[in-house]
C-alpha positions as CSV (number, residue, x, y, z in Angstrom):
1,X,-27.6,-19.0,23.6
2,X,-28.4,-15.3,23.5
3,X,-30.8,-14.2,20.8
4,X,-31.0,-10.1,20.3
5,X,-34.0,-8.5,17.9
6,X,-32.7,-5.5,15.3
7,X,-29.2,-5.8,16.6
8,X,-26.2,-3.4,16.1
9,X,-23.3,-4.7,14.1
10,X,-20.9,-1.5,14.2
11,X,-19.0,-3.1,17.0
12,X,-19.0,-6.6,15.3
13,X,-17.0,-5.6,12.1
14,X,-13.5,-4.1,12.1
15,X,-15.0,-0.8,9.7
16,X,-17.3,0.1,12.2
17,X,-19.8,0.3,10.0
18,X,-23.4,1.2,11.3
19,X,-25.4,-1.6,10.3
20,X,-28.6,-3.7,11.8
21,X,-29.7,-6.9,11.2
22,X,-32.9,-8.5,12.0
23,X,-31.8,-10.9,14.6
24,X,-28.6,-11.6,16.0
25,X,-27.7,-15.5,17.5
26,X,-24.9,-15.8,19.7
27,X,-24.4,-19.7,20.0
28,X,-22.1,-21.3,23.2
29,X,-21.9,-25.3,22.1
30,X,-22.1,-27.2,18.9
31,X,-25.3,-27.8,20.3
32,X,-26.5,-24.6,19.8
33,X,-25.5,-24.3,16.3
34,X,-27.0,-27.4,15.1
35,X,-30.0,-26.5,16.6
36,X,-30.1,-22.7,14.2
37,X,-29.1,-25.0,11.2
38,X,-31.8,-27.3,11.6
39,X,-34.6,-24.8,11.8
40,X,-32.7,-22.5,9.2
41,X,-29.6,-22.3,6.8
42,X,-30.3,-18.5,5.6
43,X,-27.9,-17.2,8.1
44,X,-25.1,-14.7,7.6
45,X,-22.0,-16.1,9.9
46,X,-19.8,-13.7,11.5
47,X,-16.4,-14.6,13.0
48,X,-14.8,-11.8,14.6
49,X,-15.8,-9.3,11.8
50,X,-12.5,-8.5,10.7
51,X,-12.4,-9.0,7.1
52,X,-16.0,-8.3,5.9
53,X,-17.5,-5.3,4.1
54,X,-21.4,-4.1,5.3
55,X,-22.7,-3.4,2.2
56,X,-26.2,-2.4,3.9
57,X,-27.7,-0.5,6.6
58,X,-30.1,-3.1,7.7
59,X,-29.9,-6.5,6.7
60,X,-33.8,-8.3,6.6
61,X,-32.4,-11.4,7.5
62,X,-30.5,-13.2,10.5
63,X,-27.0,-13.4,11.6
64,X,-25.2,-16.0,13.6
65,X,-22.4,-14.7,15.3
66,X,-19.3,-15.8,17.0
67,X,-17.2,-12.9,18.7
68,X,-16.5,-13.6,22.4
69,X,-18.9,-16.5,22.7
70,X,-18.1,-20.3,21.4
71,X,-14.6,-19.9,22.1
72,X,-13.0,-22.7,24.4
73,X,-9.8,-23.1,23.9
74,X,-7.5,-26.3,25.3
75,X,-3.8,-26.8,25.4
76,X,-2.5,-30.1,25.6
77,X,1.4,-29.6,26.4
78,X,2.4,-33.2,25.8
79,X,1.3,-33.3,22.0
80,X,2.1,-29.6,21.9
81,X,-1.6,-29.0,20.4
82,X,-3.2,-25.8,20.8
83,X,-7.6,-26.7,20.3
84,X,-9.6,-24.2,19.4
85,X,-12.9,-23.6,18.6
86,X,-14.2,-21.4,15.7
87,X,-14.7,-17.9,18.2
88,X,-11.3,-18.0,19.4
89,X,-9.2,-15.2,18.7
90,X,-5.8,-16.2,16.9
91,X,-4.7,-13.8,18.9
92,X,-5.8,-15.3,21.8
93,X,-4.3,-19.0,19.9
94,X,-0.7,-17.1,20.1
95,X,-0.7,-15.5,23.4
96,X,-1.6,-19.1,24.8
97,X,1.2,-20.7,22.5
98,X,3.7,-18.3,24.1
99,X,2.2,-18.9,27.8
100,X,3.1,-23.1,27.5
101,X,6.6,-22.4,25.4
102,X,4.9,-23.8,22.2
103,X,6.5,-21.6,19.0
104,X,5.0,-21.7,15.7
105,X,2.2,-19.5,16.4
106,X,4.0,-16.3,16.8
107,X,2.5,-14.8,13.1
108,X,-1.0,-15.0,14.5
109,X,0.0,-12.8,17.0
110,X,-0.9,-9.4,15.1
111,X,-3.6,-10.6,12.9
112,X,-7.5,-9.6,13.5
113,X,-9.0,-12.9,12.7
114,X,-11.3,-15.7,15.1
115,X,-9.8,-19.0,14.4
116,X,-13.2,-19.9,11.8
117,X,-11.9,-16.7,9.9
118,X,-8.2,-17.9,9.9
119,X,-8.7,-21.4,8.3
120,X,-11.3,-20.2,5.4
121,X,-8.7,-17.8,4.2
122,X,-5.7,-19.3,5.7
123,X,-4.5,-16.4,7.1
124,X,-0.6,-15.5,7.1
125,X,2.1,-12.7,7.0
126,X,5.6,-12.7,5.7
127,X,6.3,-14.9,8.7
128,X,4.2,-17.7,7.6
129,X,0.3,-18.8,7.5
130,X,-2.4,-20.7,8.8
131,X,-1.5,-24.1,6.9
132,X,1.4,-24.4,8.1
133,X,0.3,-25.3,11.8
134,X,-3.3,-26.5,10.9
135,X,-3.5,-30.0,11.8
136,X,-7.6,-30.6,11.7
137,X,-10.8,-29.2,11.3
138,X,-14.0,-30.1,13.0
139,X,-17.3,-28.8,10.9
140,X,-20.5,-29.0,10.2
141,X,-22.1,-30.0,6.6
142,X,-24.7,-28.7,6.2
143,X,-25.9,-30.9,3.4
144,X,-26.5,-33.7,5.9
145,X,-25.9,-32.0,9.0
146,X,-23.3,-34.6,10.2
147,X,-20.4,-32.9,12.0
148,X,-17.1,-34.1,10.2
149,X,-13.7,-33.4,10.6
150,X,-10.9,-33.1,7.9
151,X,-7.2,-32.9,7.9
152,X,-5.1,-30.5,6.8
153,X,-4.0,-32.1,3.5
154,X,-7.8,-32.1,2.5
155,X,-8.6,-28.5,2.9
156,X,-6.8,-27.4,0.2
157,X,-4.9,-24.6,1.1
158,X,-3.7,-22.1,-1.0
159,X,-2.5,-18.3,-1.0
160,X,-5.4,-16.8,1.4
161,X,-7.7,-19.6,0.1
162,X,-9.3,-23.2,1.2
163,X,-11.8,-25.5,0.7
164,X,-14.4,-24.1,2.8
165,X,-14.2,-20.6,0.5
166,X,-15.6,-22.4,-2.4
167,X,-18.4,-24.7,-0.5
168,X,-20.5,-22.6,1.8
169,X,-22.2,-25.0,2.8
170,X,-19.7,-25.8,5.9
171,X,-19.8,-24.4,8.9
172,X,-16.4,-24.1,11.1
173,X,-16.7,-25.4,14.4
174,X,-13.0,-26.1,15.7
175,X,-9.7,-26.0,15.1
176,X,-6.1,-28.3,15.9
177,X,-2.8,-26.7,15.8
178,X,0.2,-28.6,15.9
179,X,3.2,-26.6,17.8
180,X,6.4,-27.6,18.9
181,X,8.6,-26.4,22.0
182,X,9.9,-23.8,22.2
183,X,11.3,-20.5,24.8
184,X,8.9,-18.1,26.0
185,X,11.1,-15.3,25.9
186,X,12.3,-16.1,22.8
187,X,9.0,-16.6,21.6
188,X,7.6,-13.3,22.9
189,X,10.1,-11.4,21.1
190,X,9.8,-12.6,17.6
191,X,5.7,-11.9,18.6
192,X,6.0,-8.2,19.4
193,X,9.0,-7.6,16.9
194,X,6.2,-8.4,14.3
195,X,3.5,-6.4,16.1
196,X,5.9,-3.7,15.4
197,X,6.6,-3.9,12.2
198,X,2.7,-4.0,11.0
199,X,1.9,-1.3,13.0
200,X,4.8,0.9,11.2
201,X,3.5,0.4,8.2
202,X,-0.3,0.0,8.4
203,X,-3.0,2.5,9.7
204,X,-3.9,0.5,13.0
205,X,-5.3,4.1,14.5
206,X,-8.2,4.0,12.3
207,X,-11.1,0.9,12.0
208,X,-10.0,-1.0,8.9
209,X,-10.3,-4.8,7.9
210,X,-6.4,-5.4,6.8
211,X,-5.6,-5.6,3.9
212,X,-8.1,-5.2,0.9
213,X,-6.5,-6.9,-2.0
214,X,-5.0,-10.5,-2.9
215,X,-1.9,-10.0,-3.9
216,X,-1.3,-10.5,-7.7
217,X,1.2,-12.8,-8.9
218,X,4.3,-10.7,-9.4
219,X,2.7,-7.6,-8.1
220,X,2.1,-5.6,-4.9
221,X,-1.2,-3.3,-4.7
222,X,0.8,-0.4,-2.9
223,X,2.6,0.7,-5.0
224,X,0.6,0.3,-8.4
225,X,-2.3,2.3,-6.2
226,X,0.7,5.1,-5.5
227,X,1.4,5.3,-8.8
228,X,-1.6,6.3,-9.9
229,X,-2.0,8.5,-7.2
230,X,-4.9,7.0,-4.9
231,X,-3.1,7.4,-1.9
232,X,-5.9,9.4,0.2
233,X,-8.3,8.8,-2.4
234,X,-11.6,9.5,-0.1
235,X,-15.3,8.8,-1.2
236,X,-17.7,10.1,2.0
237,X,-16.5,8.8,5.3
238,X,-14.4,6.1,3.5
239,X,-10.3,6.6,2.5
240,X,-7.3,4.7,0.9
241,X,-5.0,5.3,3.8
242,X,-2.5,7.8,3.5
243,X,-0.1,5.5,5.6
244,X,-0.5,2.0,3.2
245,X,-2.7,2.4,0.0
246,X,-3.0,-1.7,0.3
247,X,-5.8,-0.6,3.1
248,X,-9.2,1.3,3.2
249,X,-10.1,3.1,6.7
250,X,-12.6,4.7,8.0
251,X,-12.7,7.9,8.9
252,X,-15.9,8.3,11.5
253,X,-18.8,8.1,9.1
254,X,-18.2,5.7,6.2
255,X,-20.7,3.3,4.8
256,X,-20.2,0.1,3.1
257,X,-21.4,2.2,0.2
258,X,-17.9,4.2,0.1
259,X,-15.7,1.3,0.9
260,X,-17.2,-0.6,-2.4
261,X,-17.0,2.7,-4.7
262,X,-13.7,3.0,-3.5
263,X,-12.9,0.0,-4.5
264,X,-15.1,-0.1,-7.6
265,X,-12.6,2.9,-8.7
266,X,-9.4,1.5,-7.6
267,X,-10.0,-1.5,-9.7
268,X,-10.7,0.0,-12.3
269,X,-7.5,2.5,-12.5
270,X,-5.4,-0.4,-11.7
271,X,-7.0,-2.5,-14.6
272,X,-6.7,0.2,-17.4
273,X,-3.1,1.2,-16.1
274,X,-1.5,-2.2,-15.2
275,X,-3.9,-4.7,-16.8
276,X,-4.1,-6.2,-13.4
277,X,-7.8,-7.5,-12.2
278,X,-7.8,-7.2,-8.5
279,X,-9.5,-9.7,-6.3
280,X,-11.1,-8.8,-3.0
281,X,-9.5,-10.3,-0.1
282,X,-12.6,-9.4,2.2
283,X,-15.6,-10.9,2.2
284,X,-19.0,-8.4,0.9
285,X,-22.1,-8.9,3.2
């Protein structure tokens, strides 16, 4: 396990955002991570820091932090299960669905998320989510500190929601999905034909976290932020992209400060002008 002092998180959250915290942990086995939670459970947990706002420059506690570390990933082709553990990648889950013919996976393809990330807000497109391919999940409770494991039908999974969003307590350690044969080629297509579409539409040149909003029920955020005109909306080094007003980028300089006035304002508008309350898909650290 490697263990960093007054470590740099810009590269460890999709913003960019200049932030340090106090001590970074990079775990490599369960081991590892039983060994931080029984010393400690004050940790922040980063997956892959791609739906999380750095709300401050320096952070006076310690992080735990799985981005390219933790992340074994098995394929057996005769159940057609893809197991992964919580650092993995989804996109590296899809391009290794694709490699062994196994189709269901394709959506992941084009979504910033580690596998941990992708299960606590069962993460999905248009072409379908996390829940539908999640077979199991391996964790650990921190109540007891036993290490558990739950099927999908017990994780309650909703629209960009589960179980282990309401009881922090739970740490993600792997992942099953169930697949099913399929054709590479075919599968590959229907992977980059999505790639495409996303990056048509949202501001990939530019450090963002995806989408900032749930979606409300009979609503989409676009085009209620259009209406009223935020489209470019900027507060310092932060902007509602001019490309799709559903996202916030950054621009070189931004702080978490910006993103959260930015959305502090935006809620606000939409909420006097639409009587909409919008939620915050991404998580504030």
């Amino acid at each position: 396990m490697k263990v960093y002092q007054d470590f740099s998180l810009k590269f460890y959250n999709a913003y960019q955002i200049e932030a340090i915290c106090k001590k970074a942990f990079f775990p490599e086995s369960e081991a590892d991570i039983i060994k931080l939670y029984k010393n400690n459970q004050d940790y922040i947990l980063l997956g892959s820091g791609h739906n999380i706002i750095c709300s401050k420059p320096y952070y006076d506690k310690d992080f735990i932090i799985f981005n390219g570390n933790f992340n074994t990933l098995k394929v057996d082709q005769t159940t057609s299960i893809i197991e992964a553990e919580a650092g993995v990648t989804i996109y590296e889950v899809s391009n290794e669905a694709q490699k062994y013919s196994l189709s269901g996976a394709e959506f992941f393809y084009d979504i910033p998320s580690s596998v941990g990330g992708a299960v606590v807000m069962n993460a999905g497109t248009k072409e379908g989510e996390t829940k539908k391919i999640l077979s199991k999940v391996r964790y650990l409770d921190l109540v007891d500190m036993h290490i558990k494991e739950k099927h999908n039908e017990d994780l309650q999974l909703t629209y960009r929601n589960s179980v282990f969003q309401r009881q922090k307590d739970k740490v993600i350690l792997k992942a099953w999905f169930q697949l099913k044969k399929g054709d590479a080629e075919e599968i590959k297509a229907i992977m980059e034909a999505s790639k495409a579409r996303r990056w048509e539409k949202q501001p990939r040149e530019f450090p963002n976290c995806g989408s900032v909003y749930k979606r409300p029920p009979g609503r989409f955020v676009g085009p209620m932020l259009d209406e009223l005109g935020l489209k470019g909306y900027r507060v310092g080094g932060a902007e509602i992209s001019k490309k799709h007003s559903g996202f916030i980028i950054n621009l070189g300089d931004a702080t978490g400060q910006d993103i959260l006035s930015i959305i502090e304002h935006t809620r606000e508008q939409v909420k006097t002008a639409f009587g909409v309350d919008l939620e915050v898909e991404q998580r504030i650290i």
